[in-house]
C-alpha positions as CSV (number, residue, x, y, z in Angstrom):
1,X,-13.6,15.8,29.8
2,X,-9.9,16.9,30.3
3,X,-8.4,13.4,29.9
4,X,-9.7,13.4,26.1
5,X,-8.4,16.9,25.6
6,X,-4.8,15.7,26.9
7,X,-5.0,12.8,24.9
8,X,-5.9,14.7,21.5
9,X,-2.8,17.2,22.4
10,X,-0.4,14.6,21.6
11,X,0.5,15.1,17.4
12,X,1.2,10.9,17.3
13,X,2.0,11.6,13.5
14,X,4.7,14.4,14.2
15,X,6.1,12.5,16.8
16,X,6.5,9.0,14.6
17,X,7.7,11.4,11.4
18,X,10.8,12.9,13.9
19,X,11.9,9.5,14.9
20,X,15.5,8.5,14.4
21,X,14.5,5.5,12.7
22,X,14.2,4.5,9.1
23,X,10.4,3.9,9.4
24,X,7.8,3.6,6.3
25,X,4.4,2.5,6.9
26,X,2.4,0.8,4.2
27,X,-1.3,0.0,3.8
28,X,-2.9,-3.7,2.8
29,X,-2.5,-2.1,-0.9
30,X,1.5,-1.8,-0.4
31,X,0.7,2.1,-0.7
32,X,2.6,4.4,1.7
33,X,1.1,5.6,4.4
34,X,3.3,7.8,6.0
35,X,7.4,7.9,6.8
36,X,10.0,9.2,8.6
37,X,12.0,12.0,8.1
38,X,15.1,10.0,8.6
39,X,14.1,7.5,5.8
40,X,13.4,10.4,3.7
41,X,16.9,11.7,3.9
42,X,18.8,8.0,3.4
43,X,16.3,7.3,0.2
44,X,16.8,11.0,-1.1
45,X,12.8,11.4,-1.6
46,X,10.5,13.9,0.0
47,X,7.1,13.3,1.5
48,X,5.0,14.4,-1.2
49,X,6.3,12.0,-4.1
50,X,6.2,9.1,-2.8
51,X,3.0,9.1,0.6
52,X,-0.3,7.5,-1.1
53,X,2.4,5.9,-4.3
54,X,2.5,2.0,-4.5
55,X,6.3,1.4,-2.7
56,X,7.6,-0.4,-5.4
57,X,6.2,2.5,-8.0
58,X,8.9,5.0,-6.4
59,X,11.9,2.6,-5.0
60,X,12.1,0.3,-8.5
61,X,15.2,-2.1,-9.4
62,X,18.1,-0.6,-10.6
63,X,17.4,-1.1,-14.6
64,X,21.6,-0.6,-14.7
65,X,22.4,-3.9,-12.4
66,X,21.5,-7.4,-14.4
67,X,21.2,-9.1,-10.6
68,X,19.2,-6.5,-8.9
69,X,16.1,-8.4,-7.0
70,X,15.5,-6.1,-4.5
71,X,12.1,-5.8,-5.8
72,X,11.0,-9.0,-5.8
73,X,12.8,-9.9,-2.5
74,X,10.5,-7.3,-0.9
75,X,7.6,-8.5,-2.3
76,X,8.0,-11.7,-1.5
77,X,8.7,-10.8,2.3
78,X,5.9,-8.1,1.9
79,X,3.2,-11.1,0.8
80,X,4.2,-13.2,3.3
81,X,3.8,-10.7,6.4
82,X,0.2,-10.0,4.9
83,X,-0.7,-14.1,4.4
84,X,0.7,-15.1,7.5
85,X,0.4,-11.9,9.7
86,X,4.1,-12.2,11.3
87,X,6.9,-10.1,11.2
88,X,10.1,-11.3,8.7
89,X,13.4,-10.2,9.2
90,X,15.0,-10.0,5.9
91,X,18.6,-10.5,5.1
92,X,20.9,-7.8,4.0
93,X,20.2,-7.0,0.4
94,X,21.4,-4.9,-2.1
95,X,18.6,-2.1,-3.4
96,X,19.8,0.8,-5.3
97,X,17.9,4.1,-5.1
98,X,17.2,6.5,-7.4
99,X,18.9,9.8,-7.3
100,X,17.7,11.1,-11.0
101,X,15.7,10.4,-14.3
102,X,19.1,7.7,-15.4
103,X,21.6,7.6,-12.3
104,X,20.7,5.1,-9.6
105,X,23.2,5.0,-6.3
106,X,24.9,1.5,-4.7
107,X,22.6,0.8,-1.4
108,X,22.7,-2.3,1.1
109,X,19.8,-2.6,3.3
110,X,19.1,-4.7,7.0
111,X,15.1,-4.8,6.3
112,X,12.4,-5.4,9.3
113,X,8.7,-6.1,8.1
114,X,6.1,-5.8,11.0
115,X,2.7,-6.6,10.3
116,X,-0.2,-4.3,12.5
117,X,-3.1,-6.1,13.3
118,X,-6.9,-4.6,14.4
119,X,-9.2,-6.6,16.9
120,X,-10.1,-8.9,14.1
121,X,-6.8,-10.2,13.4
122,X,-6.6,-8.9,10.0
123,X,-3.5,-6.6,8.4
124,X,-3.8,-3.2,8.7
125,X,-0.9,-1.5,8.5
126,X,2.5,-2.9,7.3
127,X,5.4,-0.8,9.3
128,X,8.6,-1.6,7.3
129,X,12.2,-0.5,8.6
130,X,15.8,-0.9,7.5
131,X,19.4,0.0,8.3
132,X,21.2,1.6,5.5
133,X,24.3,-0.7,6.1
134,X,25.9,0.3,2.4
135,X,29.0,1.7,4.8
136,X,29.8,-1.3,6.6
137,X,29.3,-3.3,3.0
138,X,31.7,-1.0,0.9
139,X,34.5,-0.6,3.8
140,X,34.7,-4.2,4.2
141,X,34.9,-4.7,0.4
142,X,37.7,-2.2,0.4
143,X,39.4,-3.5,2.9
144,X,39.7,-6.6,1.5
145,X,40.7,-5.0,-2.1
146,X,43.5,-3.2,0.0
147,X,45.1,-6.7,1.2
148,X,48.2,-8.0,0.5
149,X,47.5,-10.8,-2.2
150,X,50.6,-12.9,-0.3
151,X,48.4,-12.9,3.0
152,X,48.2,-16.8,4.5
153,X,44.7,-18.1,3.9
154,X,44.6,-18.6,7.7
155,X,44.6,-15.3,8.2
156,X,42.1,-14.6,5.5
157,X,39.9,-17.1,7.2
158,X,40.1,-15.4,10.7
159,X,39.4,-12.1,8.6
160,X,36.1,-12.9,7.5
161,X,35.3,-14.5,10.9
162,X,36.1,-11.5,12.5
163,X,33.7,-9.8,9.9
164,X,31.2,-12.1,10.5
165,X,31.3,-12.0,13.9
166,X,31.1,-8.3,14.0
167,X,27.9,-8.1,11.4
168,X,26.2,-10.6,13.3
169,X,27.1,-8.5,16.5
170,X,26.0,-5.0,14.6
171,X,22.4,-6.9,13.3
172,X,21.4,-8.2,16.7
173,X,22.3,-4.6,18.1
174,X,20.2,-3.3,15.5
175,X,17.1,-6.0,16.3
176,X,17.5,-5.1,19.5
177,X,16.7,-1.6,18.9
178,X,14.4,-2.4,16.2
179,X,12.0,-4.4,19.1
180,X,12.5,-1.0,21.2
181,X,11.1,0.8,18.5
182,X,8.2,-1.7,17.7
183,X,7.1,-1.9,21.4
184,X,6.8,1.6,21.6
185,X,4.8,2.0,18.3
186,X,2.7,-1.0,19.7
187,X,2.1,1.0,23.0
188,X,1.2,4.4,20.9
189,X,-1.1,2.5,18.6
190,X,-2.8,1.0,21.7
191,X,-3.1,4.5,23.7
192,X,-4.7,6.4,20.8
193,X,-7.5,3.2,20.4
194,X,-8.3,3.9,23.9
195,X,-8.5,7.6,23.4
196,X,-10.7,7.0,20.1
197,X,-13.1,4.5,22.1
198,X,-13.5,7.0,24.5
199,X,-14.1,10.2,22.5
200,X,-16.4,8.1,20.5
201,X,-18.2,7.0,24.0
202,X,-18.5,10.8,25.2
203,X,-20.0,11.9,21.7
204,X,-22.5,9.2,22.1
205,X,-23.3,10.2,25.1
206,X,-23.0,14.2,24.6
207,X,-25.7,13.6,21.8
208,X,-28.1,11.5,23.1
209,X,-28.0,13.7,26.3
210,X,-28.4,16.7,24.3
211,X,-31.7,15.4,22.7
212,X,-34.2,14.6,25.4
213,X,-33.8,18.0,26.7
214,X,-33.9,19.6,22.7
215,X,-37.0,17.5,22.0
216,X,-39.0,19.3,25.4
217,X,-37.8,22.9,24.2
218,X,-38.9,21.5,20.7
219,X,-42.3,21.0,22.0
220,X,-42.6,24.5,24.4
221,X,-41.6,25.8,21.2
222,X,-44.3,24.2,18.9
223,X,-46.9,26.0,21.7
224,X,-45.4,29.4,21.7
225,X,-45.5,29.4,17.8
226,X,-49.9,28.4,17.5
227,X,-49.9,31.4,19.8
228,X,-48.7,34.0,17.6
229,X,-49.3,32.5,14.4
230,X,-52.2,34.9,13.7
231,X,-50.7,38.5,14.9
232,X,-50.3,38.4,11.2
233,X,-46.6,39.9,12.2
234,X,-44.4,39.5,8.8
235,X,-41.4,39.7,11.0
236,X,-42.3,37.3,14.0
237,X,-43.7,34.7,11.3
238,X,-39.6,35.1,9.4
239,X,-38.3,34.9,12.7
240,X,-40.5,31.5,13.7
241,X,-39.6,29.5,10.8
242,X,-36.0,30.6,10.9
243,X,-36.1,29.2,14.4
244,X,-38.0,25.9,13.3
245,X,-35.2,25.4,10.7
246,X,-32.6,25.9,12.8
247,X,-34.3,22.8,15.2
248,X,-34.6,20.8,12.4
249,X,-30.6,21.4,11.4
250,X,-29.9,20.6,15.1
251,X,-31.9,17.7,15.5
252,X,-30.5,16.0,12.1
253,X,-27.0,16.9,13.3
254,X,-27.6,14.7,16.9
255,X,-29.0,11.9,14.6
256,X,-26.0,11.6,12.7
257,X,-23.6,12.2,15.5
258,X,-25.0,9.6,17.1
259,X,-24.8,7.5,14.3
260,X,-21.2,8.3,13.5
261,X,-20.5,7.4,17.3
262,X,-21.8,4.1,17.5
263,X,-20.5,3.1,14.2
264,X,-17.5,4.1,15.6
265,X,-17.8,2.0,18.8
266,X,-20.0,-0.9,17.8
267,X,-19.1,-3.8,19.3
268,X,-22.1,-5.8,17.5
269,X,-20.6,-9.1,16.4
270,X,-21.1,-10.3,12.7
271,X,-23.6,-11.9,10.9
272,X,-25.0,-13.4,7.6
273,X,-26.5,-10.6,5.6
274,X,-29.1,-11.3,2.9
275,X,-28.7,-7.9,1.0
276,X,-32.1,-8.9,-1.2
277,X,-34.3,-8.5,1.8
278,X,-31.8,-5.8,3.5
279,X,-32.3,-3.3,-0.2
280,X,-36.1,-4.3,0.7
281,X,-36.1,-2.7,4.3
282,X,-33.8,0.2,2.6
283,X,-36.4,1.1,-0.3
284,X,-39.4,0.7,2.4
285,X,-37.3,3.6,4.7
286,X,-36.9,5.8,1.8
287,X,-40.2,5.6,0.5
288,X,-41.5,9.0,0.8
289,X,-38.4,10.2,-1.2
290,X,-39.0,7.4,-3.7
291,X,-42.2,7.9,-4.2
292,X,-42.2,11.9,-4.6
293,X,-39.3,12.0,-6.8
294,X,-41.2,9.1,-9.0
295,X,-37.5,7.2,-8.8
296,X,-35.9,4.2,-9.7
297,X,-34.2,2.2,-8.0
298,X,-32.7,-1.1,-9.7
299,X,-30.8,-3.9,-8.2
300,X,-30.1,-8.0,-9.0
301,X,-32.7,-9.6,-7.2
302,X,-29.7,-12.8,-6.8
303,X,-27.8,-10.1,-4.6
304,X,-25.3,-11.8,-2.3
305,X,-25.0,-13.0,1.1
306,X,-22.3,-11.0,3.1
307,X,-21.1,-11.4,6.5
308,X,-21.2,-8.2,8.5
309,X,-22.7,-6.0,11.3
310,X,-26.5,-5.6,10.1
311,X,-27.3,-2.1,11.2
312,X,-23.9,-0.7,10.1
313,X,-24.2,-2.0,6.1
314,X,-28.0,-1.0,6.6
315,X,-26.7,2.4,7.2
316,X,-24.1,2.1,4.4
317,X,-26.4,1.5,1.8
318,X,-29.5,3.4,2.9
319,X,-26.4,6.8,3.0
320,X,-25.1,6.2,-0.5
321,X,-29.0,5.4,-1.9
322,X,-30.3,8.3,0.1
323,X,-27.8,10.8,-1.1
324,X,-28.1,9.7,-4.7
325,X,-32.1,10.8,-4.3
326,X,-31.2,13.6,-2.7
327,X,-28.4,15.5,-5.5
328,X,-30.6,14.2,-8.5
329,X,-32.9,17.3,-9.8
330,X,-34.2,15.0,-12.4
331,X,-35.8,11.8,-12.7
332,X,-33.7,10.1,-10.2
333,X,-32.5,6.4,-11.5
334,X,-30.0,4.5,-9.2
335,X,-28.1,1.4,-10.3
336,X,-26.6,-1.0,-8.0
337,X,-24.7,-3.9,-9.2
338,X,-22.2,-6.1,-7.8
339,X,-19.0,-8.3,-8.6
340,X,-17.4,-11.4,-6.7
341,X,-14.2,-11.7,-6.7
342,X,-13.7,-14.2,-4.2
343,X,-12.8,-13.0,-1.2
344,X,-14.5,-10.3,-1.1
345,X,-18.1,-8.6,-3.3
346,X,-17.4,-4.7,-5.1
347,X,-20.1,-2.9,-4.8
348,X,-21.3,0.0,-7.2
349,X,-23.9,2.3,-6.7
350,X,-24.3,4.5,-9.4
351,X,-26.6,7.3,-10.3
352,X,-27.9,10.5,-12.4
353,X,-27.3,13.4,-10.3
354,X,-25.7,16.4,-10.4
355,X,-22.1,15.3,-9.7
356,X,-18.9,15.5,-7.9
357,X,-15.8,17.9,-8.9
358,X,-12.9,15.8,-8.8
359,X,-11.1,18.1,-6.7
360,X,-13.6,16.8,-3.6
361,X,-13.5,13.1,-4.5
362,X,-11.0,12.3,-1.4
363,X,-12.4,15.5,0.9
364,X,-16.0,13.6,0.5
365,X,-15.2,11.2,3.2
366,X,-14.2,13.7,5.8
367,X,-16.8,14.6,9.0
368,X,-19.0,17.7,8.1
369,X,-17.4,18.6,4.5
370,X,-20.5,19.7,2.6
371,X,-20.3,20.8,-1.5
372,X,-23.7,22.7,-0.8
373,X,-25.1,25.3,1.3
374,X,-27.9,24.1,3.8
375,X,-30.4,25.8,2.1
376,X,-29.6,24.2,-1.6
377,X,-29.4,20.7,0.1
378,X,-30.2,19.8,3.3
379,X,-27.8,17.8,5.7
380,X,-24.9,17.6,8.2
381,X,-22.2,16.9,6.4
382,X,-21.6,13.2,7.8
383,X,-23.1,10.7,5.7
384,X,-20.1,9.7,3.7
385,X,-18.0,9.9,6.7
386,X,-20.4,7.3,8.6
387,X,-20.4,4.8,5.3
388,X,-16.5,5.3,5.0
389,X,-16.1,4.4,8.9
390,X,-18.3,1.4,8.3
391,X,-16.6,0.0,5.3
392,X,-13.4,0.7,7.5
393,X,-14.6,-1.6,10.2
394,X,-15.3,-4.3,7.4
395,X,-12.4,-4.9,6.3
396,X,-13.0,-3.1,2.9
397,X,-12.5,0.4,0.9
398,X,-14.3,3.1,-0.7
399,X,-14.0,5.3,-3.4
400,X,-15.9,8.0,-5.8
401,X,-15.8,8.2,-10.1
402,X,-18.4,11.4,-10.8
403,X,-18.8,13.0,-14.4
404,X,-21.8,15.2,-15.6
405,X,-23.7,12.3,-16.1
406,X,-24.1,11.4,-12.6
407,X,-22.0,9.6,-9.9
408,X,-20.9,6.3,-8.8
409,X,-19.7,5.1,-5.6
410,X,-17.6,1.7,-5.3
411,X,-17.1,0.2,-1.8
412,X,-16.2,-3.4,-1.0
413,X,-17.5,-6.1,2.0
414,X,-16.7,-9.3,2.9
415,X,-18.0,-12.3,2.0
């Protein structure tokens, strides 16, 4: 137990936010994931205007400059790092940044693109650093300005390749220091896989431990309670079904802990997914809820064949259908439909409940955040957590619209 408490000491965020280094990480998306406070300063930006914002929403071209292509430049290296999953090392380019509503500031840039792949092989993190050369870039321009115009064109020759010379020296310096930086992000991201593998291994285990021995006390309890069921004791019979409540919370909690572990650590390899006959098994678990809340639930019957891991989009779909019957105090009806767009399906479940607050959309997806108290709706707190770790693993994303009409939940799989 104390090895995964002096792993979860370390604050890896803090520590990559303090680095020296002009670091900005970027999702699949090309949204900004987190940055350093270094590249905050050179790009005069703070944290909170431009994490979660498209990169190219907050650093545009310079509207002033006829020739600026730093945007497109980027995205072009961007793309390629994403289709081909290997770092590009870009040349120096000019990319003005913003300093107010009309005033942009001269800026040359040495950029470093570094793809971060999961077990999979797939992109999914996009670590993007730079050198803010603009120093070296306007002292030699002024340097040159400052020349005699009578100086021999030999001379002028062995000028530039003295220049040359010394930015090639100053870029491989920088590389250099830049592959320093990489391998010890590399190593990081590697040490805090292990400690999540094996945090996820110890909850497994904590829970299923926990359970045989609840499920005995469950049963001594069950005896103790036919024995004083008829003292006719207003008190004892509160106290008894407080008790029994309380076991029930517990044991739904150890379910779902487990659940949430073993998503988190499933090592079960993928397979073709027949989501007509998978929606089949779904309905036939939720039955009793179907069938008491006389609801509906509607689906294509030409629903697609996805590749996946069968008992984690079981779970996934059985969570967001199960919640919907749950948070509906009418006439539940639940729509699922589906698009293709290729590469990937969009999925949509959508229903007539009593809605989210927008406030909660993102806080949703977190472990144990509940909207309701126990006793209004029962539950742990970890449902959407478990079907946003799944959708994770796949490749895909999740998100919430909710009005007072109901809400619907869009996720995305693989084909």
């Amino acid at each position: 137990m104390q090895k995964y408490l002096c792993r979860m000491e370390i604050d890896y965020q803090a520590l990559f936010e303090k680095s020296p280094g002009l670091f900005l990480v970027l999702d699949p998306e090309l949204k900004i994931v987190t940055v350093t406070d270094a590249y905050l300063a050179a790009t005069m930006t703070s944290r909170e205007s431009i994490v979660s914002k498209n990169i190219f929403d907050v650093f545009p071209d310079n509207p002033n400059d006829a020739d600026a292509d730093g945007v497109n430049k980027l995205k072009i290296s961007l793309q390629n790092v994403i289709s081909l999953k290997v770092p590009d090392n870009m040349p120096i380019q000019k990319y003005d940044i913003k300093k107010s509503e009309h005033e942009f500031e001269e800026r040359y840039w040495s950029p470093y693109n570094l793809p971060i792949l999961d077990k999979a092989g797939n992109v999914t993190l996009i670590i993007h650093s730079v050198e803010d050369v603009t120093s070296i870039i306007q002292s030699r321009r002024l340097e040159t300005l400052q020349k005699d115009e009578n100086i021999s064109l030999n001379n002028q020759n062995k000028l530039k390749s003295q220049e040359i010379y010394e930015h090639i020296r100053q870029k491989d310096e920088v590389n250099l220091e830049l592959k320093r930086t990489n391998a010890v992000l590399e190593e990081k991201t590697r040490l805090l896989e292990l400690s999540n593998e094996d945090l996820a291994l110890f909850a497994e285990t904590a829970a299923h431990d926990i359970k045989a021995p609840f499920r005995s006390i469950g049963g001594h309890l069950e005896i103790i309670f036919k024995k004083v069921k008829n003292l006719n004791d207003e008190s004892i019979n509160q106290s008894i079904e407080s008790i029994r409540k309380g076991r029930e919370r517990i044991s739904l909690l150890l379910d779902d802990l487990l659940t949430f572990a073993r998503v988190s650590r499933s090592a079960e390899g993928a397979v073709k997914i027949d989501l007509n006959k998978l929606l089949q098994e779904v309905t036939a678990n939720l039955e009793y809820s179907i069938t008491e809340k006389k609801a509906q639930i509607r689906y294509p019957h030409n629903m697609p064949v996805i590749t996946g891991t069968y008992f984690q989009v079981l779970q996934l779909f059985q969570n967001l259908i199960g919640n919907a019957l749950k948070f509906c105090e009418d006439v539940p009806v639940i729509e699922v439909s589906f698009a293709d767009t290729g590469t990937q399906i969009e999925f949509a479940i959508k229903d007539n409940g009593i809605g989210i607050e927008k406030d909660y959309f993102e806080k949703i997806f977190d472990p144990f955040q509940r909207l309701h108290g126990v006793d209004a709706y029962a539950g742990t707190g970890l449902g959407l957590a478990i079907c946003k770790r799944i959708v994770d693993q796949h490749g895909g994303s999740i998100r919430v619209s909710s009005d007072k009409n109901g809400t619907t939940f869009y996720f995305s799989l693989p084909l």
